[in-house]
N, C-alpha and C positions, 0 to 999 in steps of 0.2 A: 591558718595559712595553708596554702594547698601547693605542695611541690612538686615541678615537674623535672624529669630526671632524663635527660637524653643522651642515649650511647647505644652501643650493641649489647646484643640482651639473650640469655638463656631462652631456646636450647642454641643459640650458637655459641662455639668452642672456640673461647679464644679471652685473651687475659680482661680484655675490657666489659666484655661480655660479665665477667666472673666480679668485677669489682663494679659491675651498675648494679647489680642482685644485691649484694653483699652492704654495697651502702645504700641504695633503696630500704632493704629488710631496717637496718638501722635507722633511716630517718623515720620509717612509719612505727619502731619504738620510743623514739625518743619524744613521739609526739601521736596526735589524734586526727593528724586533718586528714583530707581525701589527698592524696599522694598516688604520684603513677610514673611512670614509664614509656616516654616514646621512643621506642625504637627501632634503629637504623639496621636494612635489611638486606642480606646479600642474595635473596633466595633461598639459602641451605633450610632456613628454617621451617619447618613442617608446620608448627602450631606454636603460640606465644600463651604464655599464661596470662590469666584475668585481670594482672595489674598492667599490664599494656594497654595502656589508652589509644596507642595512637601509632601509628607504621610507617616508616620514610622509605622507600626504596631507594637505595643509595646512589643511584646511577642518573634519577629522575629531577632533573633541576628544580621543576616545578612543586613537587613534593617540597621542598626546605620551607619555602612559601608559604603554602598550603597547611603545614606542620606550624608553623609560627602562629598563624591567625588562628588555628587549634586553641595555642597553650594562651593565647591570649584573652582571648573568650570564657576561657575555663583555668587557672592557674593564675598564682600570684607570685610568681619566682619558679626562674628554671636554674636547674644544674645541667653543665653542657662536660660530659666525658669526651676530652679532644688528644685523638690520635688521628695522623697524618693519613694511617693507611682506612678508614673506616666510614671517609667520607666520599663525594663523590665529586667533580672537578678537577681540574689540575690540583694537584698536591691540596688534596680535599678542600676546596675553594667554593663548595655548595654551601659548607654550614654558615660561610658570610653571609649569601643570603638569607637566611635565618634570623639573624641576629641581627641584620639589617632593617627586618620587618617585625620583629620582639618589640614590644612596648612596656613586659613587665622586669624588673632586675633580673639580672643574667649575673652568676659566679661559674664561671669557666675553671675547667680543673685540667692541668695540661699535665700530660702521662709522659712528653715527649720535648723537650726544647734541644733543637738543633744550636750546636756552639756555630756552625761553619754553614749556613743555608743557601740556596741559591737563592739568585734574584728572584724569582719567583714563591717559592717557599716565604722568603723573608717576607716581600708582596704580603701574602697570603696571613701568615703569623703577624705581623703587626693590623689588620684589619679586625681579626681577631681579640686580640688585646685592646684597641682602642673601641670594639664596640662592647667590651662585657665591662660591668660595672665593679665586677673584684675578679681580680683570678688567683686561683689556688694552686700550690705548688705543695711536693711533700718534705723539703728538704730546703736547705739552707745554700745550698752550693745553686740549687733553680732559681733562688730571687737573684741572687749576684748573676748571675749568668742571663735571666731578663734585663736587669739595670744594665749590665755590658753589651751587649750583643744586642739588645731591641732597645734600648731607652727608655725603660717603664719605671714609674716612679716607686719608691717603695713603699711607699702611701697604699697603692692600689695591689697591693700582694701579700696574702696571708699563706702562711703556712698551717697545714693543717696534715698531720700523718696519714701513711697507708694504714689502714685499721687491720684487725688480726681477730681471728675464733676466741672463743672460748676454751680455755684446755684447763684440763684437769690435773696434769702432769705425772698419770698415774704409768710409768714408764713398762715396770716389769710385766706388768698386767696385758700393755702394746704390745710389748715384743712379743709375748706369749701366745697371742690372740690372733699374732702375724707370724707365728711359728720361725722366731728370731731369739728364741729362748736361750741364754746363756753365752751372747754373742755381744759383741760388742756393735754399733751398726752407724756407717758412715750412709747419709742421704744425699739425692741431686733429683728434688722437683721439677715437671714443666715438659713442655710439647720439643719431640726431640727434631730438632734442625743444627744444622753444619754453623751455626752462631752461636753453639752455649758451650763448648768445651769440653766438654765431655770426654774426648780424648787425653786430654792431661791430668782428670781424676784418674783411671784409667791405667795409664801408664804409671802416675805414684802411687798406684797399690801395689806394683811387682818392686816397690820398695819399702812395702812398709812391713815390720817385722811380727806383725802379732797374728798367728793363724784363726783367730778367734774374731779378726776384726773381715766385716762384711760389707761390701757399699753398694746398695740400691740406686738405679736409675729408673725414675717411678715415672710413668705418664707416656702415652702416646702420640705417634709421628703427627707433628704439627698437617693439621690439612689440607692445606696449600703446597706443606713438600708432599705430601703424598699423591696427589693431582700431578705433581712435574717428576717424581722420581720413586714413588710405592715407597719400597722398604728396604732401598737399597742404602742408605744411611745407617740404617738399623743392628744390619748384617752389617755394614764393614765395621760397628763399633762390637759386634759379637765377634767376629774374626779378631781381630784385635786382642778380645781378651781370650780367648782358645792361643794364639800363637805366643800368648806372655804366661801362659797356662795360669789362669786365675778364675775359670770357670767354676772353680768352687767360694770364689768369694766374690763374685761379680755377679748381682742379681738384676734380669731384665723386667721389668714388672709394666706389660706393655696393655694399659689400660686407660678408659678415658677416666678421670679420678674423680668422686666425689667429694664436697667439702669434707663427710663423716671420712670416707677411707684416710685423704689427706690428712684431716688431724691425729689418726689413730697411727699413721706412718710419722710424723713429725717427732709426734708425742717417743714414739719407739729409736727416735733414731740419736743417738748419743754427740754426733758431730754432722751439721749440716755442710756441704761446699758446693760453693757457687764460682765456677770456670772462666765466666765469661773473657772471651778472649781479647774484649775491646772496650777501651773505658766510655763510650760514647752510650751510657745505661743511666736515664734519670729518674729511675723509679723501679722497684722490682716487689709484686707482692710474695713472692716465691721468699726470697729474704726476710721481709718482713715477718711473714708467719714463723719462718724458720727460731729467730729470735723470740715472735710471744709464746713459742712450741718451750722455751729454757734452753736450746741446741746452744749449743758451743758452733758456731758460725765462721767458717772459713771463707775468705772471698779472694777474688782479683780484686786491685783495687779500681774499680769503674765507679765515678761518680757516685750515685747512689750509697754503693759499697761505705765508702771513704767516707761518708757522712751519717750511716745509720751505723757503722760499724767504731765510729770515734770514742773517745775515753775509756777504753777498755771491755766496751760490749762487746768485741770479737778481733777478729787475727786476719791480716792482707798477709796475699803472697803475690809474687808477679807475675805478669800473663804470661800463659805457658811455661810458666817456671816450675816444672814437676818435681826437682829435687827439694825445692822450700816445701813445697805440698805436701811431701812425703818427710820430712825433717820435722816440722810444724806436727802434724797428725802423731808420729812415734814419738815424739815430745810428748805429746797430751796423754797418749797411751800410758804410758812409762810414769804416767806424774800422775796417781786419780787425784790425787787434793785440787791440783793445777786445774784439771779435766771440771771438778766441780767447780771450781772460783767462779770458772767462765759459763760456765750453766748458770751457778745463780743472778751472774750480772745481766747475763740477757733473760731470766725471767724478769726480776727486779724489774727490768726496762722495758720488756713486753705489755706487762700486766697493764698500763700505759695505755697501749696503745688499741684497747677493745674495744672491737666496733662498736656496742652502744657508747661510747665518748664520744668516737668520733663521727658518728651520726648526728650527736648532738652540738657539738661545733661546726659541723655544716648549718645545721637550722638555724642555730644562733647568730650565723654570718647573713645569713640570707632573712635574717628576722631583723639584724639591722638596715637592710638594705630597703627593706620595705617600709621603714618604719616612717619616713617620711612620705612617703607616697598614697592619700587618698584614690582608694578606689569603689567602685561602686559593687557593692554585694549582693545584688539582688541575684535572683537566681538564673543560669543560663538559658538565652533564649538563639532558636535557629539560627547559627551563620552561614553567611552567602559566603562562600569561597572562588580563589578567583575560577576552580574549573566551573563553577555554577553548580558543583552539586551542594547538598546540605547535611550542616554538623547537628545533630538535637539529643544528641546522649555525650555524655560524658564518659562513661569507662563502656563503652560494648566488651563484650567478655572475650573476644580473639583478638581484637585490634580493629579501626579502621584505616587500611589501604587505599587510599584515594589517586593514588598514583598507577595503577593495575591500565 
């Protein structure tokens, strides 16, 4: 079976990007066939690596088309990464075309369900849903929240989790090696924009009582704030900590991160916390790893949170509630037994959730979708597209761009 994998794609920065690599890499483990990648381009991208089959410009209607009658030709199931902001139309209303013109199963994996949508939004997501043959959700709170809000049957929605690294959980060895030796070390992953909270970690460290305990905010200014406003975000969350004087336990680690850096910070960091200021969050892979990392996991409770965070894998606090954050944290401090309970229940619960699994319940989903559909195998030959030029390779080694 040959899977195609549609989303934004490495080298562009940005979470969707991070999670088509991530389960691409896994489905081409968990199996042998010819697998790729087309994808959706905003320009920024300089060069795509050699599993990019296939290049959509996002802006270019005709491309989705064009892209379909690709995967069609060559592919026996596609996976579609659907985020609102990553497509191209009113409230990304190109990838209907797509999917319009798809002939082979389609499993849609939505990163994003709007509880409150507009008319047109709403338009747009249900066209979506009724033309993919399964769609995939990572959480339990997403199917009720499809049945209520869109009327999808629960027949046609599988759950299947956000996947997580490999970690070795060798801790002292992290810290060491991140020169966090003898520290205790609170984390806060992810591209920094005026949406993740950040300020009310922040602020409950000038109440937390252990000079010992340190909290990294790891990763670099989201690209799109930095386009409308540099690094002026940046500096008012270092001002911030200069006037609460906790510039010796407030570390700015302003870098774009690697999967190796990020595990090697996870691994090192004794309590993850996740700020977000708004419960309207239906998927976070930041959490997710945080968890198969063993982290003791703090959150808001935002959707996602509340549901990966259930039965005792981790601890809510409320939005913007800095004195729970700081209560909650000198708690754990104060208590190492306590501090470990909750490390081992989120290994316990991580080890779950490793990419090769969940690569392989992708294929398995999309193995049953195909399984009744005869098709013809013979080898691909030229297609006429509707711009009139022609397709006669399968993976060219940079992409082909037919939208240019």
């Amino acid at each position: 079976m040959r899977v195609a994998i549609i989303g934004t794609y490495p080298p562009r920065q940005c979470g969707i990007a991070t999670f088509t690599h991530d389960l691409f890499r896994a489905v081409v483990g968990a199996s042998h066939g010819e697998h790729a990648v087309i994808a959706v381009s905003d320009g920024s991208e300089a060069a795509f690596p050699k599993e990019v089959a296939y290049v959509i410009d996002w802006q270019d209607q005709a491309a989705y088309i064009e892209a379909a009658h690709y995967i069609n030709a060559h592919f026996d199931a596609c996976i579609i990464q659907h985020e609102y902001g990553i497509f191209g139309g009113d409230d990304g209303a190109y990838i209907v075309d797509l999917l319009t013109t798809l002939k082979v199963p389609v499993a849609t994996n939505l990163h994003t369900i709007l509880n409150e949508p507009s008319a047109r939004q709403r338009h747009v997501t249900q066209q979506l849903l009724r033309r993919s043959n399964r769609i995939t959700v990572m959480t339990d709170r997403a199917i009720r929240m499809l049945q209520e809000v869109y009327g999808v049957e629960k027949a046609r929605v599988t759950k299947i989790p956000h996947g997580t690294p490999t970690f070795t959980y060798e801790q002292n060895r992290a810290k060491k090696a991140l020169g966090f030796q003898g520290k205790r070390l609170m984390l806060s992953f992810g591209f920094l924009g005026r949406n993740k909270g950040f300020e009310t970690a922040i602020d409950a460290m000038a109440e937390i009582d252990h000079p010992d305990f340190v909290y990294v905010i790891l990763g670099e200014t989201h690209p799109n704030v930095r386009k409308v406003e540099g690094e002026s975000y940046r500096n008012e969350l270092k001002e911030r900590v200069r006037t609460l004087g906790l510039a010796d336990r407030v570390v700015f680690v302003d870098a774009f991160v690697t999967e190796d850096l990020l595990v090697q910070y996870l691994t090192a960091c004794d309590i993850y916390v996740s700020p977000y200021p708004n419960k309207d969050q239906i998927s976070s892979g930041t959490l997710t790893f945080a968890l198969g990392a063993g982290a003791v996991v703090i959150s808001t409770p935002y959707w996602y949170a509340q549901d990966l965070l259930a039965e005792g894998r981790g601890l809510l606090f409320g939005f913007r509630d800095v004195g729970r954050l700081a209560s909650t944290v000198n708690v754990l401090l104060d208590n190492p037994f306590l501090l470990e309970h909750f490390r081992e229940r989120a290994k316990a619960y991580g080890q779950q959730l490793a990419w090769s699994s969940i690569g392989a319940r992708h294929l398995a989903l999309l193995t049953g979708l195909c399984a009744p559909i005869q098709r013809d195998r013979a080898e691909p030959i030229p297609l006429e597209t509707p711009s009139g030029r022609r397709i006669s390779t399968i993976f060219p080694t940079n992409g082909t761009r037919l939208s240019s």
